[in-house]
C-alpha positions in Angstrom: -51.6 -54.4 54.5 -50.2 -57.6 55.6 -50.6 -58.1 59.4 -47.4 -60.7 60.6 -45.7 -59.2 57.2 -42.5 -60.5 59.4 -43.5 -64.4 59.7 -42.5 -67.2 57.8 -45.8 -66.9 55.7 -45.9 -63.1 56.0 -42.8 -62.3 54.5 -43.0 -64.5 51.2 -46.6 -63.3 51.2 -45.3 -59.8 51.0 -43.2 -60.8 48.5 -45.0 -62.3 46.4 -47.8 -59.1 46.0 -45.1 -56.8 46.0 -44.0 -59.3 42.7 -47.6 -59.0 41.4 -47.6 -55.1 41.4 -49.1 -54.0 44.7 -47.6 -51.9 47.1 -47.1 -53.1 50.3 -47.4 -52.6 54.0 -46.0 -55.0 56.9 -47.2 -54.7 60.0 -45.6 -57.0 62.9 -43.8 -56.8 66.7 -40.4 -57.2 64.4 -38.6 -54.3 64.3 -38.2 -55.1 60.3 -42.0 -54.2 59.8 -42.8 -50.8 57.9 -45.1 -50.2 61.1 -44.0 -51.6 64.0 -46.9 -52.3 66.4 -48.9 -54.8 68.6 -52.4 -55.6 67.5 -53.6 -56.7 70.1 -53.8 -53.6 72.8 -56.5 -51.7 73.7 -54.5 -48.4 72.9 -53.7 -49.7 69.2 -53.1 -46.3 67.4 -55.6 -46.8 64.4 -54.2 -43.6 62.6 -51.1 -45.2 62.2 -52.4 -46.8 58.5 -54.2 -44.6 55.9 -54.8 -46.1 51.9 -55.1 -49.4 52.3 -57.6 -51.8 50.1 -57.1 -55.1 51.1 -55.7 -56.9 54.4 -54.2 -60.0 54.9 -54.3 -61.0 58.9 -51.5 -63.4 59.4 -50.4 -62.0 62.7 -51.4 -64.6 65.2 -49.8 -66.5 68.0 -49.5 -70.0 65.7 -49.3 -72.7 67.3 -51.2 -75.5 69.9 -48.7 -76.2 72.6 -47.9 -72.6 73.2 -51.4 -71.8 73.1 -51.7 -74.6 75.9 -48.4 -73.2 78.3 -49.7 -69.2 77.7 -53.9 -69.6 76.9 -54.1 -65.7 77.9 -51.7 -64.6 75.2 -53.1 -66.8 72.9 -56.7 -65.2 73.7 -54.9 -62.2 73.1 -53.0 -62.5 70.0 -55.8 -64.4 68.2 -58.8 -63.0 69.7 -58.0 -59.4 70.6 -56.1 -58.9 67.8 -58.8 -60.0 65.3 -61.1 -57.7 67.0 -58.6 -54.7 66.5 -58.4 -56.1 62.7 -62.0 -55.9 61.7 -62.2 -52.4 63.3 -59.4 -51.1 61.1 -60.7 -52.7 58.2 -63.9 -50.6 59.2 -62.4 -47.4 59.9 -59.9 -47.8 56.4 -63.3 -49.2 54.6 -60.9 -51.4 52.6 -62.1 -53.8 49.4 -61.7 -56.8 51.7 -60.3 -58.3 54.5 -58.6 -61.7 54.1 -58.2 -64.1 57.8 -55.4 -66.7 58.0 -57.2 -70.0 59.9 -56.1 -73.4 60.8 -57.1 -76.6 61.1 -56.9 -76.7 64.6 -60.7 -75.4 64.9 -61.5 -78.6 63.3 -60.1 -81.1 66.2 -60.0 -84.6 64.8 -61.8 -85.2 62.0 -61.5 -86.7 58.6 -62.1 -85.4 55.5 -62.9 -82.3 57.1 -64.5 -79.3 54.6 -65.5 -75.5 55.0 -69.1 -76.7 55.8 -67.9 -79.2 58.6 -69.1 -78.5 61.8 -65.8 -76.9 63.5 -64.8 -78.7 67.1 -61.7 -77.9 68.3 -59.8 -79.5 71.2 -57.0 -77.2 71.5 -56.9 -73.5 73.0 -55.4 -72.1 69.9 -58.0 -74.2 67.5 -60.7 -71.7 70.1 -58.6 -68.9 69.4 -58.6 -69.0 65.5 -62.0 -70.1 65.1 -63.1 -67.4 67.2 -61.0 -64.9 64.7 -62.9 -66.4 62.1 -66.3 -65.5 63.9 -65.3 -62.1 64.5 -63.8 -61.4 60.6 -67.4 -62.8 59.2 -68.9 -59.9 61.0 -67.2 -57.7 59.2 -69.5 -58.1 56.3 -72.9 -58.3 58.6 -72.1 -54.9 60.1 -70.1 -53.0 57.5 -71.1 -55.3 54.1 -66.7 -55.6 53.4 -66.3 -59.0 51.9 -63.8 -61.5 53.8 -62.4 -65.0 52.5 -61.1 -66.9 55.3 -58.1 -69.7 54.7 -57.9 -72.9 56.9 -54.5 -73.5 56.7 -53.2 -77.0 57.0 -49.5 -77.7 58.9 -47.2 -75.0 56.5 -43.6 -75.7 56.1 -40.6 -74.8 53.8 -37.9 -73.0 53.5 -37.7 -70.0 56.0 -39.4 -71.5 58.7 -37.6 -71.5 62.0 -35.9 -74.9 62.6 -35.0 -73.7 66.0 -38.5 -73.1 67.4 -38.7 -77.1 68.9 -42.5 -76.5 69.4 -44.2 -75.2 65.9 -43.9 -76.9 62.1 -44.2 -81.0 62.7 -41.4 -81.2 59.7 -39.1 -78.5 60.3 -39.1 -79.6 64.3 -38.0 -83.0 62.7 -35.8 -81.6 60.1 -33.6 -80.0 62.6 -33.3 -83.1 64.6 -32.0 -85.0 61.3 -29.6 -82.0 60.4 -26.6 -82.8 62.8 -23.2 -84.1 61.8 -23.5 -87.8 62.9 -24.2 -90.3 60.6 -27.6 -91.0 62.2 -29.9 -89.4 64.1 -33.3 -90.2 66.7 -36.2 -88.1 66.2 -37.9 -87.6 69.3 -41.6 -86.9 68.4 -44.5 -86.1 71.1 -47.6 -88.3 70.6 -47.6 -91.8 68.5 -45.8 -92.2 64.9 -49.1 -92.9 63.4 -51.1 -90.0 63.6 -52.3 -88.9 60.7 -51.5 -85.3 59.0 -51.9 -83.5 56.0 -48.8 -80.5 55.1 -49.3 -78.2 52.5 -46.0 -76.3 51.7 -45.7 -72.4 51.7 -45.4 -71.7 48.2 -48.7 -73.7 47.5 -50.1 -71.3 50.3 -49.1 -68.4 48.8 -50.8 -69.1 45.3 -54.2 -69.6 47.5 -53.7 -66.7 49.3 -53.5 -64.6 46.2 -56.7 -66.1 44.9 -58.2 -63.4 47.6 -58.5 -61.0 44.5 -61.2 -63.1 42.5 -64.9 -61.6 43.8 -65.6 -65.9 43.6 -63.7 -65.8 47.1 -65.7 -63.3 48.9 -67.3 -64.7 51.6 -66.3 -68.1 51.9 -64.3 -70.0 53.3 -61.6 -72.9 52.1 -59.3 -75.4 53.2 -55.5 -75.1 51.6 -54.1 -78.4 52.1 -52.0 -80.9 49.6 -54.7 -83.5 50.7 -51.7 -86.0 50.9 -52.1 -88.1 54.0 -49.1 -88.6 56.3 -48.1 -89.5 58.9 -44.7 -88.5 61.3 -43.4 -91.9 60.4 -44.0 -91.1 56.7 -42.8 -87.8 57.2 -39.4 -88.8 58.8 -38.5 -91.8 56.0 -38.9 -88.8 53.2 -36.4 -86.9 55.7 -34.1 -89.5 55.9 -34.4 -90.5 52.5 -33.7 -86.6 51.1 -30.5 -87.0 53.5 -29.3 -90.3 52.7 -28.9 -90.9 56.6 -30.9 -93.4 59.0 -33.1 -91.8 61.2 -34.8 -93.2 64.2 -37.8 -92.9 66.1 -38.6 -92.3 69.6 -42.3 -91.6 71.0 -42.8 -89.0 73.6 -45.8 -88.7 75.4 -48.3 -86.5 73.0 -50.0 -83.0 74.8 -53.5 -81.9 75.3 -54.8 -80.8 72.3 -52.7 -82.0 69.6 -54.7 -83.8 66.9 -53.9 -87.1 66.0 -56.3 -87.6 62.6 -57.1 -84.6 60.7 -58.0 -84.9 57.1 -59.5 -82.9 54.3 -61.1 -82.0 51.3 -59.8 -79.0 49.1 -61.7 -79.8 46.2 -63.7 -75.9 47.2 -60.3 -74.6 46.3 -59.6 -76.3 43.3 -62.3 -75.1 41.7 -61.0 -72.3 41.6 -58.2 -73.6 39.7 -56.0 -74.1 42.1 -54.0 -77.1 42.5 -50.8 -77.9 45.0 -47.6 -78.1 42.9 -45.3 -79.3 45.7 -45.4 -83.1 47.1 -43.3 -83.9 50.4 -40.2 -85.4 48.7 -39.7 -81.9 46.2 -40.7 -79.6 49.5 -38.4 -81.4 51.3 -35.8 -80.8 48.8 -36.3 -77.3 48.6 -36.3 -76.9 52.6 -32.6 -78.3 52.7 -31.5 -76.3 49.3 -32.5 -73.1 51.2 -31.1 -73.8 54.8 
């Protein structure tokens, strides 16, 4: 079962086990989904899913500035929905459940690992950390193994260049992509903050680590550990468009991290290793616009 089997990470998640020889079962809000539901209500119909050994929870509300316009569905996607989660996994008594995290529940911090002590400054950073408190119960009270995956900022082809609040490339991508022969990026918060981006196919080959019993009950960071920064990220834009791009600072919002780092060296042992630098995901974002 993949939870947000509709989303930009759902879908090529689906995809990719489908690929590998599982069957499949997408659950979203998207009417798309093979089971069409919200996670998050009290009167979730738990009977709706039967012969299911693993779950992947990506459904989430994903992003910091929503979470700071609309906290209570952010509590409710993230938190409530987590809960409902971990009690299916229960009732289904699957092999494993697998959380999607972030790196908001680390706030600013550098080199930040799975041991570091988590300190969020955003409401969604409290909402995700939270689902990651709830999904390490699982295994306290019913002994079903979890991994949990702190995703760092995601992007490539098939995210939504129209959503102007969630992906810190693709919201600058679609500025750049407009028929003038140059462009200003307006960005919110100073053009020095530091990020790292890890693109979706990278993400995908973590995810799929899930199956090795090594993963069960721990927790990693999946990150290309190359340190950017929007200014860096907009000169590899411009430069992949052959088009002079400007920059114009907006004023930043509560919440939104302005140094995270990390370490994925946890991961990499593993044997995983991020294929995709900025300039070749970049590449492959505009060849599948």
């Amino acid at each position: 079962l993949v939870t947000g089997g509709e989303g930009f990470i759902g879908k090529k998640l689906v995809n990719k086990l489908i690929k590998e020889g599982h069957k499949v079962t997408s659950l979203d809000l998207k009417s798309t989904a093979d089971i069409v539901a919200d996670l998050s209500e009290p009167n979730f119909d738990f009977n709706c899913i039967s012969n299911i050994d693993y779950i992947f929870h990506l459904a989430a509300q994903p992003g910091g500035y929503f979470s700071l316009n609309n906290s209570y569905t952010d509590g409710k996607w993230n938190c409530l929905g987590t809960i409902n989660v971990v009690k299916l996994a229960q009732k289904l008594k699957v092999k494993k459940l697998i959380y999607v995290s972030s790196m908001a529940i680390y706030g600013n911090k550098k080199l930040s690992s799975s041991i570091t002590k988590p300190n969020p400054i955003s409401f969604y950073g409290v909402s995700k950390l939270t689902g990651e408190l709830y999904t390490k119960l699982i295994y306290e009270h019913s002994g079903i193994p979890y991994t949990i995956f702190r995703l760092f900022a995601t992007y490539g082809s098939g995210q939504d260049l129209k959503n102007e609040h969630q992906g810190i490339l693709s919201i600058y991508l679609n500025q750049a992509l407009n028929k003038k022969k140059s462009a200003t990026i307006k960005i919110t918060g100073r053009k020095d903050r530091v990020r790292e981006l890890v693109h979706v196919d990278d993400v995908i080959e973590a995810l799929m680590l899930s199956f090795n019993p090594k993963t069960n009950n721990s927790i990693y960071n999946v990150s290309n550990a190359q340190q950017l920064t929007p200014e860096i990220i907009i000169k590899e834009i411009s430069n992949a468009l052959n088009k002079p791009l400007k920059i114009k600072e907006l004023e930043g919002y509560k919440g939104d991290q302005t140094h995270i780092t990390s370490t994925t060296r946890k991961l990499r042992k593993l044997g995983w290793t991020p294929k995709i630098k900025i300039k070749e995901g970049i590449e492959e974002f505009l060849n599948n616009i």
